[in-house]
C-alpha positions in Angstrom: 121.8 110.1 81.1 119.4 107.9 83.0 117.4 109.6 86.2 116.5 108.6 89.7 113.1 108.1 90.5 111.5 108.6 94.1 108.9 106.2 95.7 108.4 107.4 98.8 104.7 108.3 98.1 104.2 104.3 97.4 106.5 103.2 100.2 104.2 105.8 102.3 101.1 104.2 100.8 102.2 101.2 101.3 102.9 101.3 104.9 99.6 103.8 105.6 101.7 107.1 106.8 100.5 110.2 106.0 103.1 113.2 105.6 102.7 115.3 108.6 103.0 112.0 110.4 106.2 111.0 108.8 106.8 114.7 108.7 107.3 114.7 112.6 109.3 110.8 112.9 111.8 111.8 110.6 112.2 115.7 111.8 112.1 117.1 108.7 109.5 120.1 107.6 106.4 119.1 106.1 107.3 121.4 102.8 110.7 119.9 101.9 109.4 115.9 102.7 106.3 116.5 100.2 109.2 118.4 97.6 111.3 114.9 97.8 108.0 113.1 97.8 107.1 114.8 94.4 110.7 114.2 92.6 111.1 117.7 93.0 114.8 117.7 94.1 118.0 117.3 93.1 119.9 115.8 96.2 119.2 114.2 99.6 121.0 113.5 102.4 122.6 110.3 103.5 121.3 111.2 107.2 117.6 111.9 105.9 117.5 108.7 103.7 118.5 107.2 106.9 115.8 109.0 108.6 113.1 107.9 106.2 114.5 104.6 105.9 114.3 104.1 109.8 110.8 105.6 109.8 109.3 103.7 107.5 111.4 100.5 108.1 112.5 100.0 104.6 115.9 99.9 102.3 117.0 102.9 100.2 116.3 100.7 97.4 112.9 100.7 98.2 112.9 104.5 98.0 114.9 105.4 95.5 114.8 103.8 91.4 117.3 104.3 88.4 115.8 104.7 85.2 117.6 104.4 82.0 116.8 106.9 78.9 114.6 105.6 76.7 117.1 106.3 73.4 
């Protein structure tokens, strides 16, 4: 089974946000965005991708990656 991969930390580079800043735009605390910024979950919500997405004016795509197993 393949895996998702998060990019929010590029996106985030990318557009020159820091977390507590994105943190506070998308209402989420500062513990659980750095978690999902890290791959460490297992889920998101469709309203917080929306949140993120809005934030950072980008498309879930631009968040989120499939990668396929390697065998």
């Amino acid at each position: 089974m393949g895996r998702i991969i998060v990019r929010l930390d590029r996106v985030m580079a990318d557009r020159k946000i820091g977390l507590n800043e994105l943190s506070e735009q998308v209402g989420i605390a500062n513990v659980n965005l750095s978690k999902l910024k890290n791959g460490h979950v297992s889920a998101i919500r469709f309203s917080t991708l929306i949140a993120i997405c809005e934030a950072l004016r980008c498309q879930p795509g631009d968040l989120l990656e499939y990668a396929a197993d390697e065998t």
